[in-house]
VMD Tcl script that builds the backbone (N, CA, C; Angstrom):
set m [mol new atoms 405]
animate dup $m
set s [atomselect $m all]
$s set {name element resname resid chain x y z} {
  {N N UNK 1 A -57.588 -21.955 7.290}
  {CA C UNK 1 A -57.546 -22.564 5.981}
  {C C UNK 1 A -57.858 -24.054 6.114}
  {N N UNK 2 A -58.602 -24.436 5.136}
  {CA C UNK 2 A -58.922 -26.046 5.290}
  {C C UNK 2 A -58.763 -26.540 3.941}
  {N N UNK 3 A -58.317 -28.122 4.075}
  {CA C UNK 3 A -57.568 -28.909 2.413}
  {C C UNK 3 A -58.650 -28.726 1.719}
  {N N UNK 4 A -58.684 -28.271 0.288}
  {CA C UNK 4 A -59.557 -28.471 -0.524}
  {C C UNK 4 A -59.764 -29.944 -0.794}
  {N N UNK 5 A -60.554 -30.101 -2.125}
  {CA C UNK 5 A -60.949 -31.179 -3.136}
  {C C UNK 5 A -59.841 -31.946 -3.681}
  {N N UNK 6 A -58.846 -30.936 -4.159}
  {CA C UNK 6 A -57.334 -31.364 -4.765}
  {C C UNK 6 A -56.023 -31.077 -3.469}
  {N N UNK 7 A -56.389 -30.802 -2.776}
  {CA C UNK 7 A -55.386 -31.011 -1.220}
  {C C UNK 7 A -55.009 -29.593 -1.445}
  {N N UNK 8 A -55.076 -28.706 -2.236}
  {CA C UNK 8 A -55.226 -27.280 -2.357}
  {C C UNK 8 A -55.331 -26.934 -1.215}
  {N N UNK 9 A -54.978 -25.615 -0.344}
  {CA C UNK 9 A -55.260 -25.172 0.845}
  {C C UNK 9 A -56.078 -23.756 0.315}
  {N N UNK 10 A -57.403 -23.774 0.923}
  {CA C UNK 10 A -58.614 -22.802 0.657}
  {C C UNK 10 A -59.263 -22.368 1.916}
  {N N UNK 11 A -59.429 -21.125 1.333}
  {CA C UNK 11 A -60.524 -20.656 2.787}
  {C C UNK 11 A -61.234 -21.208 3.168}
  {N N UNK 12 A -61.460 -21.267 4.789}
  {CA C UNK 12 A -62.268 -21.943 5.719}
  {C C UNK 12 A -64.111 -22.179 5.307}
  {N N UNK 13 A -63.900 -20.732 4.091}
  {CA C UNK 13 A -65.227 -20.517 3.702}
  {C C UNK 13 A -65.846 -21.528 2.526}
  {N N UNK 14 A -65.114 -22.099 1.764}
  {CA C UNK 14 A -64.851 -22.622 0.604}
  {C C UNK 14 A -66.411 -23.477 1.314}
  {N N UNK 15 A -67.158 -23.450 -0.054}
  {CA C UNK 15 A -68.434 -24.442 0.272}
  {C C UNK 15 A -67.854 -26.068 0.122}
  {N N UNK 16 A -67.749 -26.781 1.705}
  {CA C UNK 16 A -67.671 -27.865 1.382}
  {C C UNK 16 A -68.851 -28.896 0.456}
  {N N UNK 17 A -67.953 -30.223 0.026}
  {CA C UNK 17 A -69.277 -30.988 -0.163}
  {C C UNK 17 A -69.975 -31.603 0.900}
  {N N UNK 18 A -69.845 -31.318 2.683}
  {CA C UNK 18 A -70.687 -32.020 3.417}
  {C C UNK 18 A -70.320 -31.187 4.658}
  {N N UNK 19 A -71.028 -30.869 5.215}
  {CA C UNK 19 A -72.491 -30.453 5.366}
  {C C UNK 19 A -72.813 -29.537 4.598}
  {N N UNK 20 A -73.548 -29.376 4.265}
  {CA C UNK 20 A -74.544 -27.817 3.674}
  {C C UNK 20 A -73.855 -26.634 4.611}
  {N N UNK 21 A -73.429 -25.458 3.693}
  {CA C UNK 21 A -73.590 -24.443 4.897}
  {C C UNK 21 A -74.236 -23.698 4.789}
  {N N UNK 22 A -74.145 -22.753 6.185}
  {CA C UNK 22 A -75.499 -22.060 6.389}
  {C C UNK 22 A -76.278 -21.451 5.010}
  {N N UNK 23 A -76.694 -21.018 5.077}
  {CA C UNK 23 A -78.013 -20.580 3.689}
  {C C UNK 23 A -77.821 -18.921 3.831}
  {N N UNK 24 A -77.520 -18.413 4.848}
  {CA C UNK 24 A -77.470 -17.174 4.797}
  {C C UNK 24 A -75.713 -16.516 4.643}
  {N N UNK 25 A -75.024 -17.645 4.930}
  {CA C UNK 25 A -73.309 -16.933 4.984}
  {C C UNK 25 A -72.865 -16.290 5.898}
  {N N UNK 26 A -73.756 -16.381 7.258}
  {CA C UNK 26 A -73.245 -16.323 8.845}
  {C C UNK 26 A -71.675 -16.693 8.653}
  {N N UNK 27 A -70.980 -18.089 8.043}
  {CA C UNK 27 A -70.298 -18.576 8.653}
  {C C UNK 27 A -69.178 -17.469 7.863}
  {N N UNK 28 A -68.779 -16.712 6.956}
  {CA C UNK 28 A -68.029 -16.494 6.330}
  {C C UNK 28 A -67.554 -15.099 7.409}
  {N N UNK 29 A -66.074 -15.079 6.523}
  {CA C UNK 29 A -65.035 -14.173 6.782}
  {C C UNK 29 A -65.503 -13.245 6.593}
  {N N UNK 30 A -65.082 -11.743 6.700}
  {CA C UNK 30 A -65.278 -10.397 5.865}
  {C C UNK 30 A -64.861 -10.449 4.467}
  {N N UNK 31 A -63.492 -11.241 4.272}
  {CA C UNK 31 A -63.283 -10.417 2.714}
  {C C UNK 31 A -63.992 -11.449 2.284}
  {N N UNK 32 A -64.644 -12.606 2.447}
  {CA C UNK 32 A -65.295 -13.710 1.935}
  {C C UNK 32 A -66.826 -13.075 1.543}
  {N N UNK 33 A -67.519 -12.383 2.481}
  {CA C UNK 33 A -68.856 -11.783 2.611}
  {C C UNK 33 A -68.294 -11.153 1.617}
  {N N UNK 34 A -67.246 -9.892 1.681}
  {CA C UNK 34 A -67.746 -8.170 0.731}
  {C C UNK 34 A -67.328 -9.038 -0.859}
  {N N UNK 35 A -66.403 -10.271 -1.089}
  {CA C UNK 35 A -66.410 -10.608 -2.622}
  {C C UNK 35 A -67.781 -11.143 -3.387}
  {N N UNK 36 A -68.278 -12.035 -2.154}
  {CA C UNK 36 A -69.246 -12.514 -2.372}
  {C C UNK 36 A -70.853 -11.301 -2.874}
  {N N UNK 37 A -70.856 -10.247 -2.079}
  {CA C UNK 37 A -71.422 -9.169 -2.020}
  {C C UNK 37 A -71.164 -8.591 -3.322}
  {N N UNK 38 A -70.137 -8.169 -3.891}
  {CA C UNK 38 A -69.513 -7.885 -5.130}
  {C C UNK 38 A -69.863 -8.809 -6.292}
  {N N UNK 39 A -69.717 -9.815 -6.062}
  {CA C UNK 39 A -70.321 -10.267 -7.225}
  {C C UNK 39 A -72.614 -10.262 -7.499}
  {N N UNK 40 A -72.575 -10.567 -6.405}
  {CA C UNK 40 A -74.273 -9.924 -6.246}
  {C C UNK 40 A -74.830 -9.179 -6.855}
  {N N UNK 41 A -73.611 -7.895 -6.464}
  {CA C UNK 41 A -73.684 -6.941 -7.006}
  {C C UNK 41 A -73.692 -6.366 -8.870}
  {N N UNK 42 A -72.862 -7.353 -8.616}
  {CA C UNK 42 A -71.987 -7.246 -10.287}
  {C C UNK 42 A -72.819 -8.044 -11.323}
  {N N UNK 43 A -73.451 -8.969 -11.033}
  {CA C UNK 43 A -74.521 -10.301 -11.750}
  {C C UNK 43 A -75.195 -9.405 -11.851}
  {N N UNK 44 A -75.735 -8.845 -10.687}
  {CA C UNK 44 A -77.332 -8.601 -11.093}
  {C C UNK 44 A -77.377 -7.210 -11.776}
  {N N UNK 45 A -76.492 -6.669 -12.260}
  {CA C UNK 45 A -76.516 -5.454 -13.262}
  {C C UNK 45 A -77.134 -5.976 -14.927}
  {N N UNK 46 A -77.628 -7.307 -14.915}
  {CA C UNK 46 A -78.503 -8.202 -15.752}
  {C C UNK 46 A -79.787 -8.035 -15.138}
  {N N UNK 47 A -80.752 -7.607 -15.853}
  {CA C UNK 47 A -82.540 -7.582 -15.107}
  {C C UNK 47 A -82.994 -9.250 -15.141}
  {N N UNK 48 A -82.349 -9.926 -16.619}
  {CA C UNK 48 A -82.545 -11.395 -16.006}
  {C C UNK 48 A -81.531 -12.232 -15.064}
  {N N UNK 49 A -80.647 -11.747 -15.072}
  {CA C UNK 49 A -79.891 -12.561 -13.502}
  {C C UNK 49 A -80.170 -11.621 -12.382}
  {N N UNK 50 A -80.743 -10.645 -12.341}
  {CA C UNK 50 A -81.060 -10.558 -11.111}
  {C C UNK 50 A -82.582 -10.944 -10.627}
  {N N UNK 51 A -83.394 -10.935 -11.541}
  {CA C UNK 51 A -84.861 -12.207 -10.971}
  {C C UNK 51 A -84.305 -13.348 -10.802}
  {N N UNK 52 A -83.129 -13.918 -11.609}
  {CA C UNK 52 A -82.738 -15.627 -11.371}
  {C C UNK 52 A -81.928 -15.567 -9.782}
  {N N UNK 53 A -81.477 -14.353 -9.701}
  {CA C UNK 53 A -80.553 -14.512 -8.229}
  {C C UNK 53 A -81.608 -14.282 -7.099}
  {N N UNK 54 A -82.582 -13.738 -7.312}
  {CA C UNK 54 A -83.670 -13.472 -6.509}
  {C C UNK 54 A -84.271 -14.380 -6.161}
  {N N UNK 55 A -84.658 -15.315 -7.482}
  {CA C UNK 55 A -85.248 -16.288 -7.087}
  {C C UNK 55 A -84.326 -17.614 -6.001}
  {N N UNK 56 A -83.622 -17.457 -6.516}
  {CA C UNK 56 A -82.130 -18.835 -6.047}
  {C C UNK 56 A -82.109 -18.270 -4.338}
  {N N UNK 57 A -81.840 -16.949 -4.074}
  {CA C UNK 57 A -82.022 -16.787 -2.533}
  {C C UNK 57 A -83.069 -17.340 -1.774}
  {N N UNK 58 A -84.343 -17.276 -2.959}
  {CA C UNK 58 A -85.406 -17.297 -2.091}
  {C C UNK 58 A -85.536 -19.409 -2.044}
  {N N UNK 59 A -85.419 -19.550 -2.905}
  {CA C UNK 59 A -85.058 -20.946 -3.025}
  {C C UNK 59 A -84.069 -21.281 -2.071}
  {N N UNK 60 A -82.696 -21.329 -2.252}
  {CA C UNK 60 A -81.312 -21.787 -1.488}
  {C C UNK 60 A -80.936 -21.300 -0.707}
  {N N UNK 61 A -81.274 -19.715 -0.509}
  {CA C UNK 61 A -80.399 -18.804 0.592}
  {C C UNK 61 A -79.202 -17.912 0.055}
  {N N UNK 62 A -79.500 -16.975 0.319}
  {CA C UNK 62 A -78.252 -15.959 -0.317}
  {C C UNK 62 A -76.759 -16.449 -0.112}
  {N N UNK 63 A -76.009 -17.754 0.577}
  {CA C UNK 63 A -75.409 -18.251 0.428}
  {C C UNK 63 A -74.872 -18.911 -0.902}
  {N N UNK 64 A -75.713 -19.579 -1.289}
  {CA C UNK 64 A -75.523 -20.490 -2.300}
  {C C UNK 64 A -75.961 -19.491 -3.958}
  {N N UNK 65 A -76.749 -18.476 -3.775}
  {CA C UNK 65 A -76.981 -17.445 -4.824}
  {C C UNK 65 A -75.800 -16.515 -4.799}
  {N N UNK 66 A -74.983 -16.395 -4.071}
  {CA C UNK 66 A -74.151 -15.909 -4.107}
  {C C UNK 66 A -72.837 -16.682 -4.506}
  {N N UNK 67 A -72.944 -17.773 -4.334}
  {CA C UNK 67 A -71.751 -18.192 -4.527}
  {C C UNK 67 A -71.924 -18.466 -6.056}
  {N N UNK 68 A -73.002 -18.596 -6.782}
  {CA C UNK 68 A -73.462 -18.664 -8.299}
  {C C UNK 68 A -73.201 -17.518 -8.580}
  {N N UNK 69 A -73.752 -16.533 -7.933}
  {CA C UNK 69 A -73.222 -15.227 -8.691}
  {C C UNK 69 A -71.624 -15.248 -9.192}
  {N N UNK 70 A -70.766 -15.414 -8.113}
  {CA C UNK 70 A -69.600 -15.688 -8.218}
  {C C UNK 70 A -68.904 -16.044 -8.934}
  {N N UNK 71 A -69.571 -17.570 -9.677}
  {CA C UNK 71 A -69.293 -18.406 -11.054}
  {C C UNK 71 A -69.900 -17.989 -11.842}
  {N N UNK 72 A -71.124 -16.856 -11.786}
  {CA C UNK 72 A -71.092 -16.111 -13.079}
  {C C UNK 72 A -70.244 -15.225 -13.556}
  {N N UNK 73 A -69.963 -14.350 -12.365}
  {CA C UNK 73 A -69.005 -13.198 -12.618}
  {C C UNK 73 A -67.484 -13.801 -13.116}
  {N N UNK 74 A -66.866 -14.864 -12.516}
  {CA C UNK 74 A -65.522 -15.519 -12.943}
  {C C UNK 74 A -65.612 -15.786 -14.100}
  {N N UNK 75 A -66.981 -16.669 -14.752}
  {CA C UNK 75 A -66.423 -17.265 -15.574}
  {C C UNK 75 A -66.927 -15.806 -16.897}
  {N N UNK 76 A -67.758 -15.135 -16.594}
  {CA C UNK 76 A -67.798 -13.625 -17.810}
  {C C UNK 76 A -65.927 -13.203 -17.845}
  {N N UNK 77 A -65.727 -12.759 -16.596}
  {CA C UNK 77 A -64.435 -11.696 -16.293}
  {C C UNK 77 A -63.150 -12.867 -16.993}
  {N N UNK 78 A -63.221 -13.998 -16.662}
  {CA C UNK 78 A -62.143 -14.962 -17.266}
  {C C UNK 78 A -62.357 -15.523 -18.476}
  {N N UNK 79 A -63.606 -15.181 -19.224}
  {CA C UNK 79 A -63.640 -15.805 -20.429}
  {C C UNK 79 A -63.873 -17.300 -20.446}
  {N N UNK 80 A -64.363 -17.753 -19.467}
  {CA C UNK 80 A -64.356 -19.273 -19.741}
  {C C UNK 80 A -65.083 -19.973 -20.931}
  {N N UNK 81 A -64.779 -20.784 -21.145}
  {CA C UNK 81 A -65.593 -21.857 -22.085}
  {C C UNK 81 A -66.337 -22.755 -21.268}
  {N N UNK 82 A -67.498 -22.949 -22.219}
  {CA C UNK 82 A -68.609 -23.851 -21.035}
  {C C UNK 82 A -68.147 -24.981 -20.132}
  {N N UNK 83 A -67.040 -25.662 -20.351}
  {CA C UNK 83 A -66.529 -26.998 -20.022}
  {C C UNK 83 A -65.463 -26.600 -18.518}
  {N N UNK 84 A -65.102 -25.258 -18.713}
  {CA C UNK 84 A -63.526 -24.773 -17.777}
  {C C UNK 84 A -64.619 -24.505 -16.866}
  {N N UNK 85 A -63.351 -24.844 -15.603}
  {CA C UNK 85 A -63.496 -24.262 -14.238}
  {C C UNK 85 A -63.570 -23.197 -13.381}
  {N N UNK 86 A -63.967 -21.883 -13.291}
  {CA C UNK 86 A -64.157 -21.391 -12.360}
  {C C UNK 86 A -62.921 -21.286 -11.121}
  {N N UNK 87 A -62.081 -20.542 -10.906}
  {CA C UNK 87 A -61.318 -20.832 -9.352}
  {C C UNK 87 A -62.213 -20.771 -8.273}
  {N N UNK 88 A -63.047 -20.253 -8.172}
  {CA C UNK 88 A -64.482 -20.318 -7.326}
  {C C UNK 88 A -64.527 -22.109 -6.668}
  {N N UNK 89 A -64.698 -22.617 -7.676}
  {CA C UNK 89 A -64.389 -24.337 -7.391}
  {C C UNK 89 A -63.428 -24.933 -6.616}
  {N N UNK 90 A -61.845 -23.741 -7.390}
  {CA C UNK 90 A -60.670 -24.524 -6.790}
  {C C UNK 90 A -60.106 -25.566 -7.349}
  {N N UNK 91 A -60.784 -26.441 -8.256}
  {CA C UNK 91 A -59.878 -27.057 -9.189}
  {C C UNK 91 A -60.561 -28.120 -9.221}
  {N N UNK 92 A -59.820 -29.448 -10.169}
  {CA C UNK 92 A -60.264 -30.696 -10.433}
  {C C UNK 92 A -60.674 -31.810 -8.933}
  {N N UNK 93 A -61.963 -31.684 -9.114}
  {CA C UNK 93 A -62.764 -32.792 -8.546}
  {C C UNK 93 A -62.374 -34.047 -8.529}
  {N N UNK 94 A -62.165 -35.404 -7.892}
  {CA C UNK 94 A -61.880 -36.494 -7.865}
  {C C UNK 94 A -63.028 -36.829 -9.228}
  {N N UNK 95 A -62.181 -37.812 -9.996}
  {CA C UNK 95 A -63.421 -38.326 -11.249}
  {C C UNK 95 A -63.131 -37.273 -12.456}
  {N N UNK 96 A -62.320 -36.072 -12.644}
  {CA C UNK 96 A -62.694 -35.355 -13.806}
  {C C UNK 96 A -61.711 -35.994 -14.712}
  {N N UNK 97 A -61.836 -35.939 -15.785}
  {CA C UNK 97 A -60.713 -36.064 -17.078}
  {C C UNK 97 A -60.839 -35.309 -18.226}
  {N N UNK 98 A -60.122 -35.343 -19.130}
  {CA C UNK 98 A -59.863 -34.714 -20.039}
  {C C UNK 98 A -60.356 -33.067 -19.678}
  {N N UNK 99 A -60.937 -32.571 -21.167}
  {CA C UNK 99 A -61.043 -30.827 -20.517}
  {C C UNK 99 A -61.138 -30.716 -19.305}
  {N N UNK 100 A -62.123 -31.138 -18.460}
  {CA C UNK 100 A -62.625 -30.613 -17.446}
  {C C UNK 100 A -61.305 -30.868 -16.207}
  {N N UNK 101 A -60.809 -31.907 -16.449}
  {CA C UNK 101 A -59.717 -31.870 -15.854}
  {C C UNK 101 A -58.341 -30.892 -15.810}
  {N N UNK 102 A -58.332 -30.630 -17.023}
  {CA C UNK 102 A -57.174 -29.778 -17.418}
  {C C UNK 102 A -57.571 -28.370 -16.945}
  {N N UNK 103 A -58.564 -28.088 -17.083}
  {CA C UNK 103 A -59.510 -26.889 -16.927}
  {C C UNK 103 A -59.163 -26.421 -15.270}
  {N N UNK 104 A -59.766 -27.718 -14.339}
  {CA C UNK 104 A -59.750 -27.706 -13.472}
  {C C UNK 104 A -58.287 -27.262 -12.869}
  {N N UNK 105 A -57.203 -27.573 -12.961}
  {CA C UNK 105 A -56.013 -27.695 -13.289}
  {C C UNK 105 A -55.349 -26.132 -12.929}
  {N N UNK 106 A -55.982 -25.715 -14.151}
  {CA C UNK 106 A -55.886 -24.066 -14.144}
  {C C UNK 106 A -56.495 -23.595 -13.514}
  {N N UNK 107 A -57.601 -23.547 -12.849}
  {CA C UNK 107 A -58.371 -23.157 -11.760}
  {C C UNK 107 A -57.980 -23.232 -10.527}
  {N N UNK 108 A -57.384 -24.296 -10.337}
  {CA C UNK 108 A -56.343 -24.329 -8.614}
  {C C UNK 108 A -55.377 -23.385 -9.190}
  {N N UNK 109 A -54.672 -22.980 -10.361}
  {CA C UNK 109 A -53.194 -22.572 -10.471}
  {C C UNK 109 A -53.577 -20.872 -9.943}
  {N N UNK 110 A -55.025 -20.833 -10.770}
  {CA C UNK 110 A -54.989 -19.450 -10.573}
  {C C UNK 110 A -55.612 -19.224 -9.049}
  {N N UNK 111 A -56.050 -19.688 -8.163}
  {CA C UNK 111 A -57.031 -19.943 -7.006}
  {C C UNK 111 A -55.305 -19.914 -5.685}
  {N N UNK 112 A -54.972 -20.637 -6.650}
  {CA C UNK 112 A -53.712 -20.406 -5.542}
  {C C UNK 112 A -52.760 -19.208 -5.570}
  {N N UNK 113 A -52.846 -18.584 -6.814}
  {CA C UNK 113 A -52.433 -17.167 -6.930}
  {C C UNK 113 A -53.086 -16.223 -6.105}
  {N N UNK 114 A -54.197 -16.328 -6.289}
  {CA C UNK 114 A -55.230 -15.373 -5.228}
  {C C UNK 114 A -55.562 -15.632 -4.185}
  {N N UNK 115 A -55.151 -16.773 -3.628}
  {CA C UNK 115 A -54.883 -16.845 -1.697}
  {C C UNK 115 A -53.578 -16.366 -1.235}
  {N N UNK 116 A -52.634 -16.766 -1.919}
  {CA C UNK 116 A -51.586 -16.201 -1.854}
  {C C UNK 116 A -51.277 -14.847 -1.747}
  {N N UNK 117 A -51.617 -14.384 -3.008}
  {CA C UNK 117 A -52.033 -12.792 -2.992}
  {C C UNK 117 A -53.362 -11.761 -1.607}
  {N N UNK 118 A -53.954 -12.835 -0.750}
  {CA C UNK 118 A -54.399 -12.459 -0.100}
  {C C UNK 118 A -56.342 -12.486 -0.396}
  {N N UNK 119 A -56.396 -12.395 -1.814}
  {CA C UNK 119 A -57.903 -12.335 -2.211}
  {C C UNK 119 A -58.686 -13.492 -2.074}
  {N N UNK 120 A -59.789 -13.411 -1.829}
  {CA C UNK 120 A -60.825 -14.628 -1.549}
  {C C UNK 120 A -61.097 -15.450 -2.792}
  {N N UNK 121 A -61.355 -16.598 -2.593}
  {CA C UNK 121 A -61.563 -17.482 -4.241}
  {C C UNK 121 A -62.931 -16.856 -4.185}
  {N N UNK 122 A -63.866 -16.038 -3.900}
  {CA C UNK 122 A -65.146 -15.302 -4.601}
  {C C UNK 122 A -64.980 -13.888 -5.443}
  {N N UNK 123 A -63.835 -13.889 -5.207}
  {CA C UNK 123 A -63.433 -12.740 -6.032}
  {C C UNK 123 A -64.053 -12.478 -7.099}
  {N N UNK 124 A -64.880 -11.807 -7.785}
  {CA C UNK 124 A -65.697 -11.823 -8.526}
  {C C UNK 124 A -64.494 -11.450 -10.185}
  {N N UNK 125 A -63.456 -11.030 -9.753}
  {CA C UNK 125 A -62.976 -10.357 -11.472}
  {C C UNK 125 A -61.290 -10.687 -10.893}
  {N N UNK 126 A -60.619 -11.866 -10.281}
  {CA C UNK 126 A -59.337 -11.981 -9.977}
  {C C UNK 126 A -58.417 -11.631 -10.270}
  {N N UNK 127 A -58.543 -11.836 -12.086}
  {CA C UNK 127 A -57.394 -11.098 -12.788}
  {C C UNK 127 A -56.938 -9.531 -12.402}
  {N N UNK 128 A -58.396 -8.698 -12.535}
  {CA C UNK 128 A -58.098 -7.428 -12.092}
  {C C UNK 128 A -57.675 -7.322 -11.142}
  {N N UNK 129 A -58.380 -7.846 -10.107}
  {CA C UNK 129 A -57.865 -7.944 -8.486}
  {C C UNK 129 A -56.346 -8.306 -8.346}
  {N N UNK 130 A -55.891 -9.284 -9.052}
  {CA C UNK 130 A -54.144 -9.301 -8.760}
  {C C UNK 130 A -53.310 -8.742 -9.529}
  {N N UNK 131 A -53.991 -7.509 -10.463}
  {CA C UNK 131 A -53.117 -6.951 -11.225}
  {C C UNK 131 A -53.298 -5.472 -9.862}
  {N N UNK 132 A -54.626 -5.407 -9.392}
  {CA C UNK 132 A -54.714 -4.086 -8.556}
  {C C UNK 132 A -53.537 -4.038 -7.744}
  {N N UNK 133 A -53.310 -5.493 -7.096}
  {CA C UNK 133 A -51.927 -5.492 -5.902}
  {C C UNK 133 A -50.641 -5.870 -6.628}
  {N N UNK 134 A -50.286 -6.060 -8.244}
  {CA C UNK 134 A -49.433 -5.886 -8.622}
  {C C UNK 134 A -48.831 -7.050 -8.656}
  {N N UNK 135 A -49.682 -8.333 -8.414}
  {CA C UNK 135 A -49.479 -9.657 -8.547}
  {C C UNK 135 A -49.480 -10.293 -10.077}
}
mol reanalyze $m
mol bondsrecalc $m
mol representation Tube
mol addrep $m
């Protein structure tokens, strides 16, 4: 586990902001890969997000298309509003305020529910996922 953004403790996998990681997702865990995989999966059941995820691999690397998939699938499955955070993120960024802050806020609350609970912050649908283990 390594400190997040907000001193949050997050998987080792968590895309830092420095260095870039790999482009392909060598570096990740298993349950980090199969959530990440899951949401891939789950986006591209859209014929236009899956040319946009197609393209973004071929652009960024199935790393970073995946981890978008991810914040697509969270923020459909959680209902977000354009401004809220994603737990994918992990929470408020140094610099946010107002919504995005508060937003953010809730995004560590729930991000820390689901490490806790054992699930990866790529979890593509969390809520379900911690109601599956009864969390």
């Amino acid at each position: 586990m390594t400190a997040g953004h907000s001193g949050l403790q997050r998987s080792a996998s968590l895309p830092p902001l420095e260095p870039r990681e790999k482009l392909d997702g060598s570096h990740l865990d298993e349950p980090d890969r199969k959530a990440l995989e899951r949401a891939m999966e789950l986006a591209s059941h859209d014929r236009l997000r899956k040319e946009q995820l197609q393209h973004k691999v071929e652009a960024d690397g199935w790393f970073d298309a995946a981890v978008f998939a991810c914040y697509v699938c969270q923020t459909d499955t959680l209902r977000l509003k354009p401004w809220e955070i994603p737990p994918v993120y992990g929470g408020p960024l140094p610099g946010d305020t107002g919504l995005v802050r508060s937003s953010g806020l809730q995004a560590a609350k729930l991000l820390k529910r689901m490490l806790a609970a054992g699930l990866s912050q790529y979890e593509p649908d969390p809520i379900a996922a911690l109601r599956r283990l009864g969390k």
